[in-house]
N, C-alpha and C positions, 0 to 999 in steps of 0.2 A: 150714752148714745153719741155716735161722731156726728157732729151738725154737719162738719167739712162734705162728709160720703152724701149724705143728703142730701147737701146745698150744690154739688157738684150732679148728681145722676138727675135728680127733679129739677134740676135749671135746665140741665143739656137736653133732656128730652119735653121739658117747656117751649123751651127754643125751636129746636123741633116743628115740636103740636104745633107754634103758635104760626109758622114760616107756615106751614101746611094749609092753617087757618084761615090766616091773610092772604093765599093764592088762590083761593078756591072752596070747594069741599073736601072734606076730610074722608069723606065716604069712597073717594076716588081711593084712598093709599091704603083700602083696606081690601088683601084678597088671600083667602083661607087656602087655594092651595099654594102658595108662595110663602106664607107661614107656615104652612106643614113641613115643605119643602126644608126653610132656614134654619126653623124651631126644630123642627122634629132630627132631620140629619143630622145637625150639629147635637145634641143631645146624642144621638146612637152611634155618632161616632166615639163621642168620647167613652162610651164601654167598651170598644176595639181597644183604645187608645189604654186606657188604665183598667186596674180592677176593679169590680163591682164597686167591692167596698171603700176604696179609693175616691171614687166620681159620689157615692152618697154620702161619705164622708166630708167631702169637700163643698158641700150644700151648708153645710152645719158650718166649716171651716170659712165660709163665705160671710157667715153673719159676724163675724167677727173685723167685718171691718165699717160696720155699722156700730156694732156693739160692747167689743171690748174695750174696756178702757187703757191705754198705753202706761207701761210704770212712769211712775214719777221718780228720776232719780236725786232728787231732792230727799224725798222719804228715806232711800235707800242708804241716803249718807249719812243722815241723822243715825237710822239705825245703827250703821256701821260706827258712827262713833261713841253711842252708848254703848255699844259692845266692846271697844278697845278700852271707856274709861273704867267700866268696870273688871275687865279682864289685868288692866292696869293697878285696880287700885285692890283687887282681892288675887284673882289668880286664874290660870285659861281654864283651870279643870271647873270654876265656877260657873263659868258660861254653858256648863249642859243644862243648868237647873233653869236658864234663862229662856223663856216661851216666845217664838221665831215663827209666825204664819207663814215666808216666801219658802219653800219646802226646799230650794235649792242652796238659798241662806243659811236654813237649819242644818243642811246636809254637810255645808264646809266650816259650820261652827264646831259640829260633834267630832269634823276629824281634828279641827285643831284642839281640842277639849281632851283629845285621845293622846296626841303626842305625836300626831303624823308627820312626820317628814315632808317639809314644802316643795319638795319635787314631785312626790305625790300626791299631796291635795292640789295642785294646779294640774298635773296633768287629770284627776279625776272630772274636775271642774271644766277644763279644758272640753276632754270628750262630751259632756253633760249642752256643752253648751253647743258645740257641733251636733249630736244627734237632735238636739231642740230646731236647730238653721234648715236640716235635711226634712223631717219630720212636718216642716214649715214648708219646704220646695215642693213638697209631693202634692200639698192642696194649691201652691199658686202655680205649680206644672199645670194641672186639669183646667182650670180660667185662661190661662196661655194655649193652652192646645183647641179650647171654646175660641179662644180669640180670632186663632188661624184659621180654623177650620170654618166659621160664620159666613166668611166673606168667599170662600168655596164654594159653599154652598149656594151664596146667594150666584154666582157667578152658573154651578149648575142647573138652578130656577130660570138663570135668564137664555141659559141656550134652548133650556127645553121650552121656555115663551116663544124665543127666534123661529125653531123649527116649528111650532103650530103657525108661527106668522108665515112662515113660505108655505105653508101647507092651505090658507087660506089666501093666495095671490089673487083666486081669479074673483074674490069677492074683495073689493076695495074698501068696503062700509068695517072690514072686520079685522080689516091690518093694524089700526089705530088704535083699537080697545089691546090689541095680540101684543103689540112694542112695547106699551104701559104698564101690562101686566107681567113682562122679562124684566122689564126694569126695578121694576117693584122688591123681586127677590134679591136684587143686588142692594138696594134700599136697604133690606132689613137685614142683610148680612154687614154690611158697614155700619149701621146703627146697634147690633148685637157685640159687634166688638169691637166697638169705639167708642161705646157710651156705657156699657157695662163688662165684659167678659176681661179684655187690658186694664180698663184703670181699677176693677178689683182687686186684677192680680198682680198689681203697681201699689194698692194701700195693703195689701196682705203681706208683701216683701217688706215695706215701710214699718209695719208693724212688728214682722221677723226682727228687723235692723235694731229696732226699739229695745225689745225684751234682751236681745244677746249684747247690745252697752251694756243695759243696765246689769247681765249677770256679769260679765268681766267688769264691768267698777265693782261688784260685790266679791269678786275674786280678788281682786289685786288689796280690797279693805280686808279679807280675811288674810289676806297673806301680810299683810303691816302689823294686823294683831297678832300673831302668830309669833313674829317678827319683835315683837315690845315694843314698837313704836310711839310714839308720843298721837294722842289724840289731834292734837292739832299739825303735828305732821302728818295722821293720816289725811285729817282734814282736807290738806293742801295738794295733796297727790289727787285725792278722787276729786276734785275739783277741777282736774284736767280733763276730767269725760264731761265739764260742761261747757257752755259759750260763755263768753268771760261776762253779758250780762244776768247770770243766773250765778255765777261764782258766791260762796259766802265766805262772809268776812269771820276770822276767828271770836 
């Protein structure tokens, strides 16, 4: 679980609650058709906006930045050098018999195990790792298009508030509750995508960024095996996709 996603959406809307709290009652900021209005549009628009499957897709692709855990490219270099010392010290055709769980790892081990041409396994890798980026843009599209569209919304909740407020001029007692409650829907559309719909679709790209290092450092290690490289020269290359305090020493 990411503590960070936690500690960020349950503080921001602590904060929130608690400003709400401290001014008054909270019973004031609460009004069902201003909600239908934020929630519900922004929700039906985004089925205009994407397909079905897309927008429910992207519900599942949301918990992922609660829950997935990001690779550790530390693991990946280890791996990676187990694989060059052995490839080194028996031979590449060895490393098919060798058991690889990251399926994209496995993937550019068997082509170098095959005899592939390194023009070829990077551009296959290459594609792999692009259609994975796009693949990824489609679910943080749908959070980005929630983001924009929130605060539309809430902006529609408040005119059609305004016009009940002119509509109610000639009684005074009823203008006051009529403004609060325009206001309200602008509320929850700045708060639907600025406390959650944005910075989901800000750790979902973060998380993209994540996985596609770490497969190009797994590229560029299977192309040094490939290559006969020395382990500790590969060592020294993939240690350029880290910050110099995560570097290891040979």
């Amino acid at each position: 679980m990411d503590i960070a996603t936690l500690i960020g959406l349950f503080g921001s809307l602590a904060l929130i609650i608690g400003a709400i709290a401290v001014g008054g009652s909270p019973a004031g900021f609460i009004d069902m058709p201003s909600i239908l209005v934020v929630f519900g549009g922004t929700i039906a628009v985004a089925f205009i906006m994407f397909p079905l499957g897309t927008v429910l897709g992207s519900m599942k692709v949301g918990m992922k930045a609660f829950f997935s855990k990001p690779p550790d490219p530390l693991d990946s270099i280890d791996i990676v050098i187990n694989l060059a010392d052995r490839a080194r010290k028996e031979s590449l055709v060895a490393l098919e018999k060798v058991s690889i769980e990251n399926e994209f790892l496995k993937r550019g081990v068997l082509l170098v195990a095959d005899g592939t041409e390194e023009s070829l396994i990077r551009s296959v890798m290459e594609i792999d790792v692009e259609i994975m980026k796009k693949r990824h843009r489609t679910g943080q599209e749908v959070f980005k298009g929630m983001g924009t569209m929130a605060p539309a919304f809430g902006m529609i909740g408040t005119l059609i508030g305004l016009v009940r407020m002119l509509q109610a001029l000639d009684d005074p007692s009823a203008i006051g509750p009529a403004m609060a409650v325009a206001l309200l829907t602008t509320f929850y559309g700045a708060v639907l995508a600025n406390c959650i719909f944005l910075p989901l679709a800000k750790k979902l790209e973060e998380r993209s960024n994540e996985e596609a290092t770490n497969m190009e450092l797994m590229t560029e290690g299977i192309l040094s095996i490939l290559n006969g490289e020395h382990p500790n020269i590969v060592r020294e290359k993939l240690n350029s996709f880290l910050p110099p305090s995560k570097r290891q020493e040979r």
